[in-house]
Biopython code that builds the backbone (N, CA, C, O; Angstrom):
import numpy as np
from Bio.PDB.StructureBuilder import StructureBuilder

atoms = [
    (1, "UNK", "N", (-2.404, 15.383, 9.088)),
    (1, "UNK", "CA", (-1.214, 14.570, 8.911)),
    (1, "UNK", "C", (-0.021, 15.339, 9.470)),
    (1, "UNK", "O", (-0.086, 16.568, 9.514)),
    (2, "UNK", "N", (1.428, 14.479, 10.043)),
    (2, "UNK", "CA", (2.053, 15.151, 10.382)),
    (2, "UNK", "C", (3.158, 14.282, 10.170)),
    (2, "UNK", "O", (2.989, 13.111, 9.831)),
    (3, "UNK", "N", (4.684, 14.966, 10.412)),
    (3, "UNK", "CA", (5.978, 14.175, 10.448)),
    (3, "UNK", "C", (6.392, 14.470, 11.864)),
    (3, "UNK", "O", (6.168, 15.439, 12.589)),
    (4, "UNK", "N", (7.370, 12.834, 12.132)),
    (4, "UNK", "CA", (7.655, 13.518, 13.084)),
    (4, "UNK", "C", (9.336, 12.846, 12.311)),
    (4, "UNK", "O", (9.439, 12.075, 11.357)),
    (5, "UNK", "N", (10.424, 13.459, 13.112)),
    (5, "UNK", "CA", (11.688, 12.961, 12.311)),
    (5, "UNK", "C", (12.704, 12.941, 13.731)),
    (5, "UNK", "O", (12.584, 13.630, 14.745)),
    (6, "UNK", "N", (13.583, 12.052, 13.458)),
    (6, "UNK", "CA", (14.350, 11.497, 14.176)),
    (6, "UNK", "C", (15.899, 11.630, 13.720)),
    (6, "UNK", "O", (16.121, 10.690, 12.956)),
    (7, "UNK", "N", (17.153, 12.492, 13.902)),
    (7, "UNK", "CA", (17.648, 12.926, 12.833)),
    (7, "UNK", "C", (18.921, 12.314, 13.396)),
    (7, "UNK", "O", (18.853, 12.109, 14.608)),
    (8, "UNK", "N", (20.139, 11.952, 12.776)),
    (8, "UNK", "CA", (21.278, 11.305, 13.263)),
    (8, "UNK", "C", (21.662, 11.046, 14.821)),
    (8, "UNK", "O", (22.367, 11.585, 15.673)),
    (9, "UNK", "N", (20.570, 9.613, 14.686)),
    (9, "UNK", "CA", (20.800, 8.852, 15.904)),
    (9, "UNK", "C", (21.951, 8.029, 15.299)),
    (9, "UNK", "O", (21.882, 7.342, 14.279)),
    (10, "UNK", "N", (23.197, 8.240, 16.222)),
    (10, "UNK", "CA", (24.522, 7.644, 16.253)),
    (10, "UNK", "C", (24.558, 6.134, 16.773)),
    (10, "UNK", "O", (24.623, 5.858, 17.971)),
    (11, "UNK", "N", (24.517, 5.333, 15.910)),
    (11, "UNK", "CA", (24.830, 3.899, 16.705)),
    (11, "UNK", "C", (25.864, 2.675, 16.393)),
    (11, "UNK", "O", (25.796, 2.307, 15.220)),
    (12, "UNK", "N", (26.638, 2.094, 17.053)),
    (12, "UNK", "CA", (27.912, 1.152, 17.042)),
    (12, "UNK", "C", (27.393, 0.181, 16.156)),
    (12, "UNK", "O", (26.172, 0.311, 16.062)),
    (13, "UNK", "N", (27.736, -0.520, 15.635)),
    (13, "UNK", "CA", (27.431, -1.956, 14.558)),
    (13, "UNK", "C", (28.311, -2.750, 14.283)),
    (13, "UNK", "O", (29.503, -2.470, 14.163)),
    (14, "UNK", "N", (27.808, -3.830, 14.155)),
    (14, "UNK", "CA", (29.017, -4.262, 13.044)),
    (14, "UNK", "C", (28.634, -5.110, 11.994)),
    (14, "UNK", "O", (28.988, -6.264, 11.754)),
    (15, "UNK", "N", (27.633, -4.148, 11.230)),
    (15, "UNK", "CA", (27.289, -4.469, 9.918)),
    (15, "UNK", "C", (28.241, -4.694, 8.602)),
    (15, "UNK", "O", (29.028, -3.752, 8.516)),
    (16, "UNK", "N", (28.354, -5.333, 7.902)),
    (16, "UNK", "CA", (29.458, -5.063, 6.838)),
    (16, "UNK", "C", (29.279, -6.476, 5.844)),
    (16, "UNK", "O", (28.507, -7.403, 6.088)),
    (17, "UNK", "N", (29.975, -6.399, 4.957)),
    (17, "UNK", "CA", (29.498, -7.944, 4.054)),
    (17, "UNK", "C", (31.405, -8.490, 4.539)),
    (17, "UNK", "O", (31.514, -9.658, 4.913)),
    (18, "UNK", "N", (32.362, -7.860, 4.507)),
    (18, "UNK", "CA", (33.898, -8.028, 4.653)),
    (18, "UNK", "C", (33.709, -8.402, 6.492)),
    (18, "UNK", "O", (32.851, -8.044, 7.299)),
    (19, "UNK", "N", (34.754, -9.138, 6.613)),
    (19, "UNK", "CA", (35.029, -9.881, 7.824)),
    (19, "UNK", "C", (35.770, -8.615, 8.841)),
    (19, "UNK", "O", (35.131, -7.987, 9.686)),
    (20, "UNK", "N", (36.462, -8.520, 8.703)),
    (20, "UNK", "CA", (36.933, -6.295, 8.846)),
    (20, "UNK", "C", (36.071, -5.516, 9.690)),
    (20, "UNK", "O", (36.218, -4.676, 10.578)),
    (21, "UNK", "N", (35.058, -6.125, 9.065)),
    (21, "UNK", "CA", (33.908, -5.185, 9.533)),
    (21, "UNK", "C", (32.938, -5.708, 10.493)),
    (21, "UNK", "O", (32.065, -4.913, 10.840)),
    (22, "UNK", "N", (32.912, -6.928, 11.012)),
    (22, "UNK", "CA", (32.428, -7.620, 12.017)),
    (22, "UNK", "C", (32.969, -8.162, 13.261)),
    (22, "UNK", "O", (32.539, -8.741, 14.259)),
    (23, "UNK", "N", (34.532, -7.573, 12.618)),
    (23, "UNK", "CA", (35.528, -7.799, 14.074)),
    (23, "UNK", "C", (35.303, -6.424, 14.633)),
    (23, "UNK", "O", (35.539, -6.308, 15.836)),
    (24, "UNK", "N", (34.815, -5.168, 13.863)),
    (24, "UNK", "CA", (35.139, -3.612, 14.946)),
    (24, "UNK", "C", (33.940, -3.347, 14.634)),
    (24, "UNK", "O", (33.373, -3.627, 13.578)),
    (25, "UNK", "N", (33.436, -2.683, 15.736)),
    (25, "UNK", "CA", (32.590, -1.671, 15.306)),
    (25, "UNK", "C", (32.522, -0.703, 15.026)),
    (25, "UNK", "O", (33.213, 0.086, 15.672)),
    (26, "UNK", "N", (31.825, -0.261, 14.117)),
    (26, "UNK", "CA", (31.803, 1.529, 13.104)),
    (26, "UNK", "C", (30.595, 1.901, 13.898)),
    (26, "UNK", "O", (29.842, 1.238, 14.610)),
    (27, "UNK", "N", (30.635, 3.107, 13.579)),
    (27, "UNK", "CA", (29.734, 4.080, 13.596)),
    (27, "UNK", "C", (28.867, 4.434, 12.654)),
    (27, "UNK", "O", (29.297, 4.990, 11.643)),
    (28, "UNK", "N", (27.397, 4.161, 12.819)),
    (28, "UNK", "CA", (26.190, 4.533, 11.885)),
    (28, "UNK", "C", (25.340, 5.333, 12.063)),
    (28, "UNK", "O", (24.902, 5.523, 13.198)),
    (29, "UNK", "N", (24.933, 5.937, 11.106)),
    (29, "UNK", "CA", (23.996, 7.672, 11.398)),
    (29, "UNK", "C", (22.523, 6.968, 10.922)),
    (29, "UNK", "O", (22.457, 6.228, 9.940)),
    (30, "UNK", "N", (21.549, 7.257, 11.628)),
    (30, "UNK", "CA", (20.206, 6.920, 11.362)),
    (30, "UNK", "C", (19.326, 8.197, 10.922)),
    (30, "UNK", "O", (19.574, 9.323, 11.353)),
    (31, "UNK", "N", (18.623, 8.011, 10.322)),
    (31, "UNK", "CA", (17.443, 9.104, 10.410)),
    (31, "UNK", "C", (16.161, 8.097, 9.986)),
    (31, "UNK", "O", (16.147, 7.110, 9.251)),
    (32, "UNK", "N", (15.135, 8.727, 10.722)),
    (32, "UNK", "CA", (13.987, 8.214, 11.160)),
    (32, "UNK", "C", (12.694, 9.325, 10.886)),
    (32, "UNK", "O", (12.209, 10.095, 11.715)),
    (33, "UNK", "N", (12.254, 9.121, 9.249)),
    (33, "UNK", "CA", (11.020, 9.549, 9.249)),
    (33, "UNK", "C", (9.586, 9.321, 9.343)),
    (33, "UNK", "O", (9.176, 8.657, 8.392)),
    (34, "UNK", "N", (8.420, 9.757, 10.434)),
    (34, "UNK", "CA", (7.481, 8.887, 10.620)),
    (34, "UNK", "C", (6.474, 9.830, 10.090)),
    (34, "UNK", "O", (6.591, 10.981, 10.512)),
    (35, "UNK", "N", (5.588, 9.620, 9.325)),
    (35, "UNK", "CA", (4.150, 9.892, 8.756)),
    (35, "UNK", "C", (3.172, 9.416, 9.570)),
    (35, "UNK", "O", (2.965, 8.203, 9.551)),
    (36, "UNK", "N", (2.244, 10.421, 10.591)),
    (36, "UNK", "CA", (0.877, 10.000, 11.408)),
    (36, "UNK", "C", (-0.058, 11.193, 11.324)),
    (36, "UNK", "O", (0.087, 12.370, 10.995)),
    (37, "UNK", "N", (-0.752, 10.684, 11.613)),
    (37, "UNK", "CA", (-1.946, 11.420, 12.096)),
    (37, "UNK", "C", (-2.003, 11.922, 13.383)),
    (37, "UNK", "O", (-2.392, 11.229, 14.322)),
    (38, "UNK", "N", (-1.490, 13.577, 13.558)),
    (38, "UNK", "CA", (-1.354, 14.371, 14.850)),
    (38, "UNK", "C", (-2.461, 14.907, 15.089)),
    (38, "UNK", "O", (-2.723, 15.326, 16.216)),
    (39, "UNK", "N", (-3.173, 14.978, 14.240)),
    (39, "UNK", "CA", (-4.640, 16.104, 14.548)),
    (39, "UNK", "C", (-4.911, 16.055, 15.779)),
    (39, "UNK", "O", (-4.843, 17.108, 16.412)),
    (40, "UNK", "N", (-5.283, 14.857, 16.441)),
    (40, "UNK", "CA", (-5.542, 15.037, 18.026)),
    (40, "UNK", "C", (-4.284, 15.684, 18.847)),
    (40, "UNK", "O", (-4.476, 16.440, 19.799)),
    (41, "UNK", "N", (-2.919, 15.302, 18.373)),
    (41, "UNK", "CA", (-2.415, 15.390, 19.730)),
    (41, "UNK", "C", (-2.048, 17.189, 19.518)),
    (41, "UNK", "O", (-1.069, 17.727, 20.035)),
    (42, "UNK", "N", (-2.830, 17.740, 18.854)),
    (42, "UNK", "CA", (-2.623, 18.852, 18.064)),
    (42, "UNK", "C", (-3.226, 20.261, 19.213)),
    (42, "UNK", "O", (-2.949, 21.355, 19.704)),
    (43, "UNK", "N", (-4.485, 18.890, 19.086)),
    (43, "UNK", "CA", (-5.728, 19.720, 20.302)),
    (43, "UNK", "C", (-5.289, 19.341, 21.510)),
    (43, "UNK", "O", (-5.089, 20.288, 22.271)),
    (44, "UNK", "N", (-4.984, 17.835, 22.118)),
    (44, "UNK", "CA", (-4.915, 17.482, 23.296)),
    (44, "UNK", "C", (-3.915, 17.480, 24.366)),
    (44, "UNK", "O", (-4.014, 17.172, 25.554)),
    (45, "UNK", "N", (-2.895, 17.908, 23.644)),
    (45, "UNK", "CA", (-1.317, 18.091, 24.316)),
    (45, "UNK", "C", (-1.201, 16.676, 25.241)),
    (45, "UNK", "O", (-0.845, 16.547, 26.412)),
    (46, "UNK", "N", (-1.516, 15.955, 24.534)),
    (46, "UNK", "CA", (-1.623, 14.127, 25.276)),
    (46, "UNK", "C", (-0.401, 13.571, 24.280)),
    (46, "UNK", "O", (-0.138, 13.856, 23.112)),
    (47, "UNK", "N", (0.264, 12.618, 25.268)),
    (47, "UNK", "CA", (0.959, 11.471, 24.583)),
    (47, "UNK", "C", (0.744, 10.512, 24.127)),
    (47, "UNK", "O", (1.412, 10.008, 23.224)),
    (48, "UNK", "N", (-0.256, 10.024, 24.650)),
    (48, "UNK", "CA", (-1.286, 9.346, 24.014)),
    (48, "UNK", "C", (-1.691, 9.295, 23.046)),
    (48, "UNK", "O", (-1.910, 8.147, 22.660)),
    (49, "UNK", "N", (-2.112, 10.670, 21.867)),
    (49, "UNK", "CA", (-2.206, 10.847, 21.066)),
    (49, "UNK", "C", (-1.375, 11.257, 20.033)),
    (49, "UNK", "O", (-1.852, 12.041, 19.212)),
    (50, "UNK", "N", (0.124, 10.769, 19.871)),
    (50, "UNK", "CA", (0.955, 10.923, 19.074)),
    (50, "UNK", "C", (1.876, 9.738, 19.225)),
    (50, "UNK", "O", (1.344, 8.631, 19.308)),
    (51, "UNK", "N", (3.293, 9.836, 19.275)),
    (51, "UNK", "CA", (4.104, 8.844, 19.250)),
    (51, "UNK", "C", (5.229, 9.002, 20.317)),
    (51, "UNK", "O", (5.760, 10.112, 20.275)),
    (52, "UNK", "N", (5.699, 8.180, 21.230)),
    (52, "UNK", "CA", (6.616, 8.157, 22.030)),
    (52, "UNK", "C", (8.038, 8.256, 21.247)),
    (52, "UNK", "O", (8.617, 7.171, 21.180)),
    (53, "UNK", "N", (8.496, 9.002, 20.835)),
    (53, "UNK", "CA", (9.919, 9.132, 20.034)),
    (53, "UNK", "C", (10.944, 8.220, 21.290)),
    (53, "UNK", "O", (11.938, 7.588, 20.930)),
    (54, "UNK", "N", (10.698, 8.259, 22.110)),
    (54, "UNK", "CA", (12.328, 7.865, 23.049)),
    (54, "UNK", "C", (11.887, 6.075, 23.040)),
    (54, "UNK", "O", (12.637, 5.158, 23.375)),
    (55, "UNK", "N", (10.752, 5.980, 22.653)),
    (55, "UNK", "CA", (10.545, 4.776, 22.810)),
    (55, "UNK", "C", (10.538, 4.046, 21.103)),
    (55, "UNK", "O", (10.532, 2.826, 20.941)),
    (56, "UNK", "N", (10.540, 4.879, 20.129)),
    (56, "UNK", "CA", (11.000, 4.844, 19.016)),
    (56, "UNK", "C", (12.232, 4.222, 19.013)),
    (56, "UNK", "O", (12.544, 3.070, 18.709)),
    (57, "UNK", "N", (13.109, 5.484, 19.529)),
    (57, "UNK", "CA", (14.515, 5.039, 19.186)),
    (57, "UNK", "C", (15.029, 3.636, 20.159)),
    (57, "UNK", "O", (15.606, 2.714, 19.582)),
    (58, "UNK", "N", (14.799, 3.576, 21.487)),
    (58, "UNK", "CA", (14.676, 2.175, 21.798)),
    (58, "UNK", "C", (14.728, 0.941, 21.122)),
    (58, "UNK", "O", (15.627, 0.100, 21.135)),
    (59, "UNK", "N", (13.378, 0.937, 20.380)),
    (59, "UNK", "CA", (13.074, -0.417, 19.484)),
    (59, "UNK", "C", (14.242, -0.267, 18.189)),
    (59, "UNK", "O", (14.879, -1.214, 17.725)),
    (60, "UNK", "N", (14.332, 1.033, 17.787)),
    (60, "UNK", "CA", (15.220, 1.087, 16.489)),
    (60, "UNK", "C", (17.029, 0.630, 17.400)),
    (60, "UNK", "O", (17.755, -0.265, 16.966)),
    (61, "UNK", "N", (17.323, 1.359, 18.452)),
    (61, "UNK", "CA", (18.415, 0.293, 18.768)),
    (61, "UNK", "C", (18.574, -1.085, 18.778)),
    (61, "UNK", "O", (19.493, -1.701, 18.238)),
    (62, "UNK", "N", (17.265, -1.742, 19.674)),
    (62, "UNK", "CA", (17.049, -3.421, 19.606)),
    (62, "UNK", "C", (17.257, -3.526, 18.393)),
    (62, "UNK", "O", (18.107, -4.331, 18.010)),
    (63, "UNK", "N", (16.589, -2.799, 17.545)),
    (63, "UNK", "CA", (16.135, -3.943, 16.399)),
    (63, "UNK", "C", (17.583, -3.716, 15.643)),
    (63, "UNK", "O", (17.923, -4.822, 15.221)),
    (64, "UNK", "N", (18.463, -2.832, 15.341)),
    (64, "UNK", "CA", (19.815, -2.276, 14.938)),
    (64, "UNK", "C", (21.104, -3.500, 15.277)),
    (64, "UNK", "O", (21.955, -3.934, 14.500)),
    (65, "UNK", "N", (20.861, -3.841, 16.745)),
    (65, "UNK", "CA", (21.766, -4.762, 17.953)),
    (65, "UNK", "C", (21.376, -5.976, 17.791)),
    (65, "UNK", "O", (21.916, -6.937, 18.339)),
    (66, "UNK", "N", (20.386, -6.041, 17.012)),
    (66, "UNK", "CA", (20.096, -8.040, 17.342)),
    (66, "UNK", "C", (20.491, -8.820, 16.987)),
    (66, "UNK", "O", (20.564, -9.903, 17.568)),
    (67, "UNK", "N", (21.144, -8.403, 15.234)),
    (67, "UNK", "CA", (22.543, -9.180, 14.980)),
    (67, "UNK", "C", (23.159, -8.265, 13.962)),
    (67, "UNK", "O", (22.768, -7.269, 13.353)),
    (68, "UNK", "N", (24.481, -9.102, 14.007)),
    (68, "UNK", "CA", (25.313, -8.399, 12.412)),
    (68, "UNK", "C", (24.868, -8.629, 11.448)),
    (68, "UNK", "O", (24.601, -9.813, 11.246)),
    (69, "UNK", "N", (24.502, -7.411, 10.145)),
    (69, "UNK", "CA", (23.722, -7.799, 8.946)),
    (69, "UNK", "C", (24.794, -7.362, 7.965)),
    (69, "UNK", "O", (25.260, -6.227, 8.074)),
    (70, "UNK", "N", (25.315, -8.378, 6.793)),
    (70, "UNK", "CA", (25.495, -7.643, 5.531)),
    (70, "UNK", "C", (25.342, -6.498, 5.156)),
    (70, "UNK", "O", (26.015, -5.601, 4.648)),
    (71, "UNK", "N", (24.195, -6.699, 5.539)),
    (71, "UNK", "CA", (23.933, -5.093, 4.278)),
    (71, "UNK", "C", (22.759, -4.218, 5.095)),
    (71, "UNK", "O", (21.632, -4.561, 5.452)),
    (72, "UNK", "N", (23.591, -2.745, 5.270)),
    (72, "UNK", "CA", (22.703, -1.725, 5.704)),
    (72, "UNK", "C", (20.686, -2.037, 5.279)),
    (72, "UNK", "O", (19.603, -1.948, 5.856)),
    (73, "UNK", "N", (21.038, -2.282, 4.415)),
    (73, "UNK", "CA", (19.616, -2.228, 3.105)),
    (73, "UNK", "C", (18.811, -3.121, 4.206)),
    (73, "UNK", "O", (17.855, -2.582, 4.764)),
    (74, "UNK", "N", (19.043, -4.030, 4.435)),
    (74, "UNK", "CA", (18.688, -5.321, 4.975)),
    (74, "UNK", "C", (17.907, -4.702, 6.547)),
    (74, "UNK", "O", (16.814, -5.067, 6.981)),
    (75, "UNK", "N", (18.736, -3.810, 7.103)),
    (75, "UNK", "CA", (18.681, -3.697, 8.455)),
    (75, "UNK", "C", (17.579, -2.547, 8.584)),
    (75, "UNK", "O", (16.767, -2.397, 9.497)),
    (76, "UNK", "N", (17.737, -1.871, 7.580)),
    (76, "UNK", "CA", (16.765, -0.128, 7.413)),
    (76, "UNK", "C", (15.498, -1.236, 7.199)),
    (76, "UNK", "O", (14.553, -0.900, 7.912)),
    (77, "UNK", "N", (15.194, -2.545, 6.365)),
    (77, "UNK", "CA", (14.225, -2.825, 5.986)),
    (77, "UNK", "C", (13.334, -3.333, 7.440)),
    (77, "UNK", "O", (12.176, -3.055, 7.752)),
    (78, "UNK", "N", (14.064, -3.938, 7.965)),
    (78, "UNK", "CA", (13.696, -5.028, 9.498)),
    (78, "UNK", "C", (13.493, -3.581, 10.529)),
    (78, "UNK", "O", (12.994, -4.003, 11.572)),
    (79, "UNK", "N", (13.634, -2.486, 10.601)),
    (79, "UNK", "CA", (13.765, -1.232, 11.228)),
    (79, "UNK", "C", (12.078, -0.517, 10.808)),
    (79, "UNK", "O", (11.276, -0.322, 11.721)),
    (80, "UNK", "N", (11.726, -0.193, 9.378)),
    (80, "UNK", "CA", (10.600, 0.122, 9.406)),
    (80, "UNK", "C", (9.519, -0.847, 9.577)),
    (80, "UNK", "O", (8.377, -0.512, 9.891)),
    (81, "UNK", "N", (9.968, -2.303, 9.324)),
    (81, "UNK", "CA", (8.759, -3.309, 9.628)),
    (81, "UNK", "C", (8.300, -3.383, 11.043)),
    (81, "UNK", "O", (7.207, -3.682, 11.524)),
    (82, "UNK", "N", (9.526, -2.998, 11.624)),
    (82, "UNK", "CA", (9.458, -2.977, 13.320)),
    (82, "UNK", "C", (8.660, -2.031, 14.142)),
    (82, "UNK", "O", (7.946, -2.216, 15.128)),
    (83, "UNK", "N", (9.133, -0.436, 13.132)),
    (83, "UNK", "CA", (8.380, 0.700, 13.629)),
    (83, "UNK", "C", (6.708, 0.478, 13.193)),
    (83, "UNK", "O", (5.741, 0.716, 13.917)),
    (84, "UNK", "N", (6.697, 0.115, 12.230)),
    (84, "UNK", "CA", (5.203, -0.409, 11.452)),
    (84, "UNK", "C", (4.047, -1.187, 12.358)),
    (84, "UNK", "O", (2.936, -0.798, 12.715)),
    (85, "UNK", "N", (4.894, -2.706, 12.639)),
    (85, "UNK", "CA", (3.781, -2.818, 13.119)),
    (85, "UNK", "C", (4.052, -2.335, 14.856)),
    (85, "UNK", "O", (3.560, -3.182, 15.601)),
    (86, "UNK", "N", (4.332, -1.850, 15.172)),
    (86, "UNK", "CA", (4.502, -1.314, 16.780)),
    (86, "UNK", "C", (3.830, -0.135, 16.928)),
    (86, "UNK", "O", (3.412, 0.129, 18.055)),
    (87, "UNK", "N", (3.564, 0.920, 15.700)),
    (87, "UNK", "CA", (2.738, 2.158, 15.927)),
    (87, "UNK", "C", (2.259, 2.507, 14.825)),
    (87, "UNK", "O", (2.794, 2.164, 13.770)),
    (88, "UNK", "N", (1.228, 3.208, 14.868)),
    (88, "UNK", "CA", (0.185, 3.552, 14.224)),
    (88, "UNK", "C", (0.136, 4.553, 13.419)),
    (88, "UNK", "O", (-0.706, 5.444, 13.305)),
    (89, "UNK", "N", (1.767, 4.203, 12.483)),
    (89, "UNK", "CA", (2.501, 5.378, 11.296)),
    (89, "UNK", "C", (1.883, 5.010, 9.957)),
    (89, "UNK", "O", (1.840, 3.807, 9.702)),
    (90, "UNK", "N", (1.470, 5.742, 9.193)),
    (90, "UNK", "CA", (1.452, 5.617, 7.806)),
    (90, "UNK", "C", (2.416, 5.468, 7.054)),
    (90, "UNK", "O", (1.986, 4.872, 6.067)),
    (91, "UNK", "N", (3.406, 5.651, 6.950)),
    (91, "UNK", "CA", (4.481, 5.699, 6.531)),
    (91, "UNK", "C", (5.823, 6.352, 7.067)),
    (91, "UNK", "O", (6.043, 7.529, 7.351)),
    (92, "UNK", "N", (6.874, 4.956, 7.138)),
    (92, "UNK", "CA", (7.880, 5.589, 7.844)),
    (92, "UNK", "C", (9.280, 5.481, 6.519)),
    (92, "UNK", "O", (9.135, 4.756, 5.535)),
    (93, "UNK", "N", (10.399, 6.216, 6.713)),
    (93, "UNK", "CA", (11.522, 5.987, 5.932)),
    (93, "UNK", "C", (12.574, 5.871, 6.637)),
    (93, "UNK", "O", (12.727, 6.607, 7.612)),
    (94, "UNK", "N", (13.568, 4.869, 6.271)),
    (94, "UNK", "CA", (15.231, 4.873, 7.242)),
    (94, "UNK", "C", (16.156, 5.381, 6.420)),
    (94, "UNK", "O", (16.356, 5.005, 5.265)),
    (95, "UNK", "N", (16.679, 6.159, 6.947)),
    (95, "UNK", "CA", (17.824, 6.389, 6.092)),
    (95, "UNK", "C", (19.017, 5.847, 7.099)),
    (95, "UNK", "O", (19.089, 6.371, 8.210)),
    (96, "UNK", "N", (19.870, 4.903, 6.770)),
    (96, "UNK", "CA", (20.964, 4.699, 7.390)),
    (96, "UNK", "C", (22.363, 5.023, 6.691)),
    (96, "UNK", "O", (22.494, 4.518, 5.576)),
    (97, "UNK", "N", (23.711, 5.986, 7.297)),
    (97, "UNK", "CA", (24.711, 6.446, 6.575)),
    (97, "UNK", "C", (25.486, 5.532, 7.494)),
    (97, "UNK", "O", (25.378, 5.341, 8.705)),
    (98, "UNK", "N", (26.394, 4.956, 6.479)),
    (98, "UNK", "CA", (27.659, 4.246, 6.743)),
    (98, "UNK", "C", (29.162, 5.089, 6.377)),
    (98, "UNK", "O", (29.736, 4.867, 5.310)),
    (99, "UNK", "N", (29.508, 5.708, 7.014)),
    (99, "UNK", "CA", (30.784, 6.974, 7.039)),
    (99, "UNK", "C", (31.753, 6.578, 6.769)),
    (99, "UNK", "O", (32.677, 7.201, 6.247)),
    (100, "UNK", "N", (31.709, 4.908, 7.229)),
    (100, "UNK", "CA", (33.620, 4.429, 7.224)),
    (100, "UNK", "C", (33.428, 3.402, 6.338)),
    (100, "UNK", "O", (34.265, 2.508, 6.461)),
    (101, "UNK", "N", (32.397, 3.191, 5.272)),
    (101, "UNK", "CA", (32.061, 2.038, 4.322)),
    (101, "UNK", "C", (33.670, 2.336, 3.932)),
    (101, "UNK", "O", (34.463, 3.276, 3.985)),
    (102, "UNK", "N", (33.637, 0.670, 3.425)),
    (102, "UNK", "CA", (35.059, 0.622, 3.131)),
    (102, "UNK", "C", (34.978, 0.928, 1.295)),
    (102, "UNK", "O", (34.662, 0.146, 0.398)),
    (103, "UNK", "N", (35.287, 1.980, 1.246)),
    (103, "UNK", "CA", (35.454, 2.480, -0.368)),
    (103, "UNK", "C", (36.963, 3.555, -0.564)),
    (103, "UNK", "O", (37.276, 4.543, 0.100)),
    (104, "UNK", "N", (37.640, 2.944, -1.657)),
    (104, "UNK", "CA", (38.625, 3.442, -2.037)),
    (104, "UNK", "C", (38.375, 4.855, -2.767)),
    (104, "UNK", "O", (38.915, 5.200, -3.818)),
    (105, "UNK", "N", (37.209, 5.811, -1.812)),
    (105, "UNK", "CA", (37.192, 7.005, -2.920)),
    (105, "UNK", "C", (37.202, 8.264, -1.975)),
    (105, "UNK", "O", (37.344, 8.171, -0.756)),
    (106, "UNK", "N", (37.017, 9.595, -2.736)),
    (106, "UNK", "CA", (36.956, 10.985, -1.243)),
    (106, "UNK", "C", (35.560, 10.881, -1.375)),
    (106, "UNK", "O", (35.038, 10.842, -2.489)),
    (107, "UNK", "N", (34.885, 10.830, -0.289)),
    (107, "UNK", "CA", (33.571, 10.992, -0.062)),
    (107, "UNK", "C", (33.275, 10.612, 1.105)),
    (107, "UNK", "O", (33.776, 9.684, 1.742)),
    (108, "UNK", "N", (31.913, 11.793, 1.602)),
    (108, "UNK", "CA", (31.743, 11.506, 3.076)),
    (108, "UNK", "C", (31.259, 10.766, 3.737)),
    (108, "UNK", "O", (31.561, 10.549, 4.911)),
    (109, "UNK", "N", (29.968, 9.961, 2.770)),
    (109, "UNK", "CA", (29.165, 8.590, 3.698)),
    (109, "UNK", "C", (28.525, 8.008, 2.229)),
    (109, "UNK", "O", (28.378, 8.588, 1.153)),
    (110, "UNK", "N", (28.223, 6.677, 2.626)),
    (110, "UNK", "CA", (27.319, 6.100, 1.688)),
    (110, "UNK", "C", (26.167, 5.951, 2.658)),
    (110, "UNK", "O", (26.335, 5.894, 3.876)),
    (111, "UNK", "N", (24.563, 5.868, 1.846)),
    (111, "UNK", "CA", (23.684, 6.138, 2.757)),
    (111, "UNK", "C", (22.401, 5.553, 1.838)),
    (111, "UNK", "O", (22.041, 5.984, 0.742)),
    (112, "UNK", "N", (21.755, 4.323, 2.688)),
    (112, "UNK", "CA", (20.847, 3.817, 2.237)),
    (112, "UNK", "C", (19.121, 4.401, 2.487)),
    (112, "UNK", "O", (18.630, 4.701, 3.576)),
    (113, "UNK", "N", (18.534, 4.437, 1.336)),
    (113, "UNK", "CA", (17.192, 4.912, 2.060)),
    (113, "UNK", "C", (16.238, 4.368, 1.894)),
    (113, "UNK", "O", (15.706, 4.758, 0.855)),
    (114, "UNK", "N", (15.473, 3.326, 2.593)),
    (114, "UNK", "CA", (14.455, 2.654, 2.518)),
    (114, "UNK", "C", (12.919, 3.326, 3.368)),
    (114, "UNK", "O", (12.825, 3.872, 4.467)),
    (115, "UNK", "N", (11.739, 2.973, 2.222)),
    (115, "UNK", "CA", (10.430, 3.690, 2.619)),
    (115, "UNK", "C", (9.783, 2.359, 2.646)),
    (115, "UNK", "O", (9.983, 1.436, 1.856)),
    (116, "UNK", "N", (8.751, 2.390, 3.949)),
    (116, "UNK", "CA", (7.393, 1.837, 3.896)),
    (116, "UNK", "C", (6.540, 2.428, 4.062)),
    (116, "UNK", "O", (6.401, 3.461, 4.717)),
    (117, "UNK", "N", (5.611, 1.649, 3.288)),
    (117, "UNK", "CA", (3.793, 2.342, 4.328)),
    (117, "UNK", "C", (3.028, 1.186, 4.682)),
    (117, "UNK", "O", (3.255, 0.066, 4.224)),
    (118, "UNK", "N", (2.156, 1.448, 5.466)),
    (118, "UNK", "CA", (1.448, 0.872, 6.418)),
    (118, "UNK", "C", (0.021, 0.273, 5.181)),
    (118, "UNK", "O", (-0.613, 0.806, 4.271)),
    (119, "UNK", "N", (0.054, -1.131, 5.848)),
    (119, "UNK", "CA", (-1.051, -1.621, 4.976)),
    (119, "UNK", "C", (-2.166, -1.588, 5.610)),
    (119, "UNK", "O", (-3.202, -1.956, 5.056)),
]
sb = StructureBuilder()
sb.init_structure("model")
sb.init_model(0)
sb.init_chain("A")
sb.init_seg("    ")
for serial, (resi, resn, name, xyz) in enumerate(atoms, 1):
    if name == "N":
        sb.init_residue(resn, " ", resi, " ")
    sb.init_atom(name, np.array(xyz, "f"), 0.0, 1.0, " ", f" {name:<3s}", serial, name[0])
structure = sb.get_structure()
């Protein structure tokens, strides 16, 4: 078994439940944890036998860009269903941080973390 991790991929949005937030776009921090089975690509130094990360983050942009969502929660969920069925992870997790959530407090990000696994 192995991880592979994907660590603050920076991307534009304009997620938000407030109207504010669908006229601009913010800035969102991703992280991308994937659970597979490396054993081969361990021995074979093949790509084949592991996971295309650049082609990861690809689909996690599409799938990020396809529309404006309410709620982070919503979007991390449609993000691992995407990575799921597209590759051959046991379990992946999103963490998405929202930096400029609109909150009247000192603090540095709010940050959702959603897990799947593979059925």
């Amino acid at each position: 078994m192995g991880k592979i991790k994907i660590l603050n991929l920076r991307l534009l949005g304009k997620h938000g439940v407030y109207d504010f937030e669908k006229k601009k776009e913010g800035v969102f921090e991703l992280d991308i944890y994937m659970d597979l089975n490396l054993k081969n690509a361990l021995l074979s130094d093949d790509l084949n036998d592991s996971v295309d990360y650049s082609k990861v983050v690809d689909l996690v942009k599409k799938i990020f860009s396809e529309s404006d969502c309410n709620l982070i929660e919503y979007v991390a969920g449609r993000i691992c269903e995407g990575i799921l069925e597209k590759y051959p992870i046991q379990k992946v997790v999103i963490k998405i941080r929202k930096p400029h959530a609109p909150i009247v407090a000192d603090l540095d990000t709010v940050e959702v973390e959603i897990e799947r696994i593979s059925k």
